[in-house]
Residue, then its C-alpha position, 0 to 999 in steps of 0.5 A: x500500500x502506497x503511503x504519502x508524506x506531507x510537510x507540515x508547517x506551524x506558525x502563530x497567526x500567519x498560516x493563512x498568509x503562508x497558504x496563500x503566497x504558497x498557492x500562488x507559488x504552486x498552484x492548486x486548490x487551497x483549504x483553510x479551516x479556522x478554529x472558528x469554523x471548526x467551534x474550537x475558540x478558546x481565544x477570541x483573538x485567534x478565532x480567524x486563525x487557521x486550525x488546519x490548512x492545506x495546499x494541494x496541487x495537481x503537479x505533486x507539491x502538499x503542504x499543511x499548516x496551522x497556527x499554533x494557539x497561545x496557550x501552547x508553546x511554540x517556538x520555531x527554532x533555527x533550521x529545525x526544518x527544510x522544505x525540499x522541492x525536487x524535479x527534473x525540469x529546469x525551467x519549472x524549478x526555476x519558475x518556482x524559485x522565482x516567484x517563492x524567492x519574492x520578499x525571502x531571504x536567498x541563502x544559496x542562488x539557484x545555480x548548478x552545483x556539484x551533485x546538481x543540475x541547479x540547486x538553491x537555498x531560500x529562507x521565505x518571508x514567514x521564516x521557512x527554509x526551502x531548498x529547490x532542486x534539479x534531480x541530477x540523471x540517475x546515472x550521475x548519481x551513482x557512487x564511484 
Protein backbone atom coordinates (compact mmCIF):
# COMPACT_ATOMS: atom_id res chain seq x y z
CA UNK A 1 0.00 0.00 0.00
CA UNK A 2 1.50 3.07 -1.37
CA UNK A 3 1.85 5.92 1.63
CA UNK A 4 2.43 9.93 1.09
CA UNK A 5 4.14 12.10 3.32
CA UNK A 6 3.31 15.74 3.56
CA UNK A 7 5.18 18.75 5.09
CA UNK A 8 3.56 20.40 7.94
CA UNK A 9 4.31 23.82 9.00
CA UNK A 10 3.30 25.72 12.01
CA UNK A 11 3.04 29.28 12.66
CA UNK A 12 1.42 31.71 15.24
CA UNK A 13 -1.04 33.96 13.26
CA UNK A 14 0.18 33.78 9.55
CA UNK A 15 -0.70 30.38 8.37
CA UNK A 16 -3.48 31.54 6.04
CA UNK A 17 -0.88 34.36 4.67
CA UNK A 18 1.91 31.46 4.07
CA UNK A 19 -1.06 29.14 2.47
CA UNK A 20 -1.97 31.54 0.13
CA UNK A 21 1.85 33.07 -1.02
CA UNK A 22 2.07 29.02 -1.10
CA UNK A 23 -0.94 28.99 -3.70
CA UNK A 24 0.16 31.35 -5.51
CA UNK A 25 3.73 29.87 -5.94
CA UNK A 26 2.46 26.13 -6.66
CA UNK A 27 -0.93 26.49 -7.93
CA UNK A 28 -3.73 24.35 -6.56
CA UNK A 29 -6.61 24.29 -4.57
CA UNK A 30 -6.17 25.88 -1.07
CA UNK A 31 -8.49 24.70 2.15
CA UNK A 32 -8.36 26.69 5.48
CA UNK A 33 -10.19 25.96 8.32
CA UNK A 34 -10.34 28.47 11.23
CA UNK A 35 -10.98 27.32 14.64
CA UNK A 36 -13.99 29.41 14.06
CA UNK A 37 -15.17 27.26 11.76
CA UNK A 38 -14.29 24.05 13.34
CA UNK A 39 -16.00 25.62 17.23
CA UNK A 40 -12.75 25.43 18.86
CA UNK A 41 -12.10 29.09 20.16
CA UNK A 42 -10.63 29.00 23.38
CA UNK A 43 -9.10 32.68 22.39
CA UNK A 44 -11.33 35.25 20.78
CA UNK A 45 -8.47 36.90 19.33
CA UNK A 46 -7.41 33.78 17.20
CA UNK A 47 -10.91 32.70 16.15
CA UNK A 48 -9.61 33.54 12.17
CA UNK A 49 -6.60 31.60 12.86
CA UNK A 50 -6.28 28.51 10.75
CA UNK A 51 -6.78 25.27 12.78
CA UNK A 52 -5.96 23.33 9.53
CA UNK A 53 -4.73 24.13 6.21
CA UNK A 54 -3.55 22.75 3.30
CA UNK A 55 -2.13 23.23 -0.18
CA UNK A 56 -2.79 20.81 -2.74
CA UNK A 57 -1.72 20.96 -6.47
CA UNK A 58 -2.20 18.55 -9.40
CA UNK A 59 1.81 18.61 -10.21
CA UNK A 60 2.50 16.71 -6.55
CA UNK A 61 3.59 19.75 -4.23
CA UNK A 62 1.38 19.22 -0.32
CA UNK A 63 1.92 21.08 2.19
CA UNK A 64 -0.01 21.81 5.68
CA UNK A 65 -0.11 24.28 8.11
CA UNK A 66 -1.94 25.54 11.14
CA UNK A 67 -1.48 28.33 13.60
CA UNK A 68 -0.31 27.09 16.72
CA UNK A 69 -2.53 29.00 19.76
CA UNK A 70 -1.11 30.74 22.59
CA UNK A 71 -1.75 28.52 25.15
CA UNK A 72 0.72 26.17 23.54
CA UNK A 73 4.16 26.64 23.29
CA UNK A 74 5.79 27.01 20.15
CA UNK A 75 8.96 28.22 19.14
CA UNK A 76 10.28 27.86 15.51
CA UNK A 77 13.74 27.31 16.40
CA UNK A 78 16.98 27.50 13.85
CA UNK A 79 16.94 25.31 10.97
CA UNK A 80 14.50 22.90 12.79
CA UNK A 81 13.11 22.17 9.04
CA UNK A 82 13.84 22.34 5.16
CA UNK A 83 11.36 22.21 2.90
CA UNK A 84 12.68 20.30 -0.12
CA UNK A 85 11.05 20.77 -3.88
CA UNK A 86 12.92 18.37 -6.28
CA UNK A 87 12.07 17.78 -10.15
CA UNK A 88 13.51 17.26 -13.28
CA UNK A 89 12.85 20.28 -15.42
CA UNK A 90 14.74 23.02 -15.09
CA UNK A 91 12.74 25.60 -16.34
CA UNK A 92 9.61 24.53 -13.88
CA UNK A 93 12.19 24.97 -10.56
CA UNK A 94 13.27 27.85 -11.83
CA UNK A 95 9.51 29.34 -12.14
CA UNK A 96 9.05 28.05 -8.90
CA UNK A 97 12.22 29.77 -7.36
CA UNK A 98 11.43 32.84 -8.86
CA UNK A 99 8.29 33.57 -7.61
CA UNK A 100 8.91 31.55 -3.79
CA UNK A 101 12.01 33.94 -3.51
CA UNK A 102 9.57 37.27 -3.72
CA UNK A 103 10.38 39.10 -0.29
CA UNK A 104 12.66 35.75 1.04
CA UNK A 105 15.92 35.83 2.15
CA UNK A 106 18.42 33.92 -0.57
CA UNK A 107 20.83 31.77 1.42
CA UNK A 108 22.44 29.84 -1.91
CA UNK A 109 21.36 31.10 -5.56
CA UNK A 110 19.91 28.74 -7.87
CA UNK A 111 22.52 27.51 -9.83
CA UNK A 112 24.35 24.31 -10.66
CA UNK A 113 26.00 22.65 -8.05
CA UNK A 114 28.37 19.95 -7.75
CA UNK A 115 25.50 16.94 -7.01
CA UNK A 116 23.10 19.09 -9.36
CA UNK A 117 21.91 20.31 -12.36
CA UNK A 118 20.53 23.76 -10.16
CA UNK A 119 20.19 23.73 -6.58
CA UNK A 120 19.37 26.65 -4.19
CA UNK A 121 18.51 27.66 -0.80
CA UNK A 122 15.63 30.47 0.37
CA UNK A 123 14.57 31.41 3.94
CA UNK A 124 10.79 32.87 2.74
CA UNK A 125 9.10 35.78 4.36
CA UNK A 126 7.47 33.68 7.32
CA UNK A 127 10.83 32.03 8.16
CA UNK A 128 10.65 28.53 6.31
CA UNK A 129 13.74 27.49 4.66
CA UNK A 130 13.33 25.67 1.09
CA UNK A 131 15.62 24.11 -0.85
CA UNK A 132 14.67 23.77 -4.86
CA UNK A 133 16.46 21.48 -6.84
CA UNK A 134 17.21 19.56 -10.45
CA UNK A 135 17.31 15.95 -9.99
CA UNK A 136 20.77 15.01 -11.17
CA UNK A 137 20.17 11.93 -14.27
CA UNK A 138 20.41 8.54 -12.25
CA UNK A 139 23.42 7.68 -13.62
CA UNK A 140 25.12 10.70 -12.28
CA UNK A 141 24.21 9.95 -9.04
CA UNK A 142 25.89 6.82 -8.79
CA UNK A 143 28.99 6.50 -6.25
CA UNK A 144 32.08 5.78 -7.70
Amino acid sequence: MPITTTTHLNFRGDAHAALGFYHSVFGGDVVAVTYKDAGAVQNPDEADWVMWGQVTADNGFRVMAYDVPSHTPWNPGENAVFVSVRGDDTDEITALWDRLTVGSTIMRPLEPAQWAPLYGMAKDRFGVVWVLDVAAPADDRTPA
